[in-house]
N, C-alpha and C positions, 0 to 999 in steps of 0.2 A: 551579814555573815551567818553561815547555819553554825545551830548550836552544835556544841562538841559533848560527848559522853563520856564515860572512864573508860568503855569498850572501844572507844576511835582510839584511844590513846594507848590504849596494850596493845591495840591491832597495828596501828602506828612502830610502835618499838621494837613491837618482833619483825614488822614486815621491813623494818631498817635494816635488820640481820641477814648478813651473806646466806645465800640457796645452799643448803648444808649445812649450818651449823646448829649442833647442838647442846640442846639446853637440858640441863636433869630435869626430868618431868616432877620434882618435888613442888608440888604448890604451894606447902608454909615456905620453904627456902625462895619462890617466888613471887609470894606475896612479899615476905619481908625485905625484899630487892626493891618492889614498889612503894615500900612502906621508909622504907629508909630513903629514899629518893624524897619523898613526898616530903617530908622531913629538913632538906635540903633547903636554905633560902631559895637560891636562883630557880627553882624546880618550884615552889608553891602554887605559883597561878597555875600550872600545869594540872599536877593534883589536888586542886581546892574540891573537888565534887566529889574526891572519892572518899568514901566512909571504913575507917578501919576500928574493928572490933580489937581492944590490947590487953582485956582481958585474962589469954590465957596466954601460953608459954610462946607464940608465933603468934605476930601480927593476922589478922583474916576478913578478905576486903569481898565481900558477896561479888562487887563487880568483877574484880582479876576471875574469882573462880568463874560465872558465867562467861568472860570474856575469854578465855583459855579451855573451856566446854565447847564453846561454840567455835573456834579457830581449829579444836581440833574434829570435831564431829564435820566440819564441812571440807574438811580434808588440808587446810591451810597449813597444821601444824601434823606433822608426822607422828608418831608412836614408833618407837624405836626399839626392841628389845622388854616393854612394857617399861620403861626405865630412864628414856629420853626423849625428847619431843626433838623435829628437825626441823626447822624450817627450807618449807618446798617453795619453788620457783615460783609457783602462783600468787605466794603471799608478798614476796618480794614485788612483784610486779603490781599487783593490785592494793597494797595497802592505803590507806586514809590521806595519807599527807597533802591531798588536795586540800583539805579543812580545816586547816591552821594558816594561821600568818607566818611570815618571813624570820620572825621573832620566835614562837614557838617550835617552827620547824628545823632552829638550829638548835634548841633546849632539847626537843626530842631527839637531835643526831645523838648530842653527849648522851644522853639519857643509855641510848641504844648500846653506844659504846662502853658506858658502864658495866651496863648486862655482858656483853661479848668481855670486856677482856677479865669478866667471872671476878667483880668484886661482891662483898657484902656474899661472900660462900655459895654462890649461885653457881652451882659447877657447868662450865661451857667448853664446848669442843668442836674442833675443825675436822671437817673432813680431810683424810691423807693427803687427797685429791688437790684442795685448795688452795697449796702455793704455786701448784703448777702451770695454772687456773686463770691466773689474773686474778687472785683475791689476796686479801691485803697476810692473811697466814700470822699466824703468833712467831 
C-alpha cells in the first residue's frame, strides 16, 4: 500500500466537499476542525502522523497549513472575497482517495461531512446554486 501523509488527508477531506462550497478561509478555525477530529477515537488512525503545536490559543498543525498553501496556490481551493476558500470542480474530481482503504475511506466521508455541515465553528456555505443542482443543500 503507498504510504499516506497529513496532506493526502486535507486534500482528501476537501476534495469530498461538493464544487462550490465554501469554507471560511480561517486557518486556526481549520486547524482546530482537524485538531478536534484528531482527537476523536474512531478518527485516530487517520490522524496519527499529524503533529499539533496546543501551545497557544488555536491548535497549529505545520501540515494543514502547507497542505491548504498548496490546494490553494495550485488552484484547487479558491479564494473568495479574500475571506473564503471554495472548492473547484478539479479538486472534487482529482482528490487522493485512491490511497486509502475501504475502511479509511468511509472515516474520511464523516470526516468531510463534519466539515460541511460547519461543526466545531468552521463556518461553511453552499452555493445559491446548489439545491438546484443535484447537490445534497442544507
Amino acid at each position: 500500500m503507498i504510504p499516506k501523509i497529513p496532506s493526502d488527508v486535507v486534500f482528501c477531506v476537501f476534495g469530498l466537499l461538493d464544487a462550490g462550497t465554501r469554507v471560511r478561509a480561517s486557518k486556526p478555525e481549520i486547524m482546530a476542525f482537524f485538531y478536534a477530529m484528531s482527537k476523536k477515537e474512531r478518527f485516530k488512525k487517520i490522524f496519527k502522523d499529524f503533529i499539533f503545536d496546543t501551545r497557544d490559543y488555536s491548535p497549529y498543525c505545520e501540515q494543514v497549513d502547507s497542505a491548504l498553501s498548496n490546494l490553494h496556490a495550485c488552484s484547487m481551493l479558491s479564494m473568495i472575497d479574500l475571506k473564503d476558500y471554495e472548492v473547484t470542480s478539479a479538486l472534487t474530481r482529482v482528490h487522493s482517495l485512491g490511497l486509502f482503504n475501504k475502511k479509511e475511506k468511509k472515516l474520511l466521508k464523516e470526516v468531510a461531512l463534519e466539515l460541511e455541515v460547519g461543526k466545531n465553528d468552521v463556518k461553511v456555505y453552499k452555493p445559491s446554486w446548489h439545491k438546484n443542482y443535484g447537490g445534497k443543500g442544507k
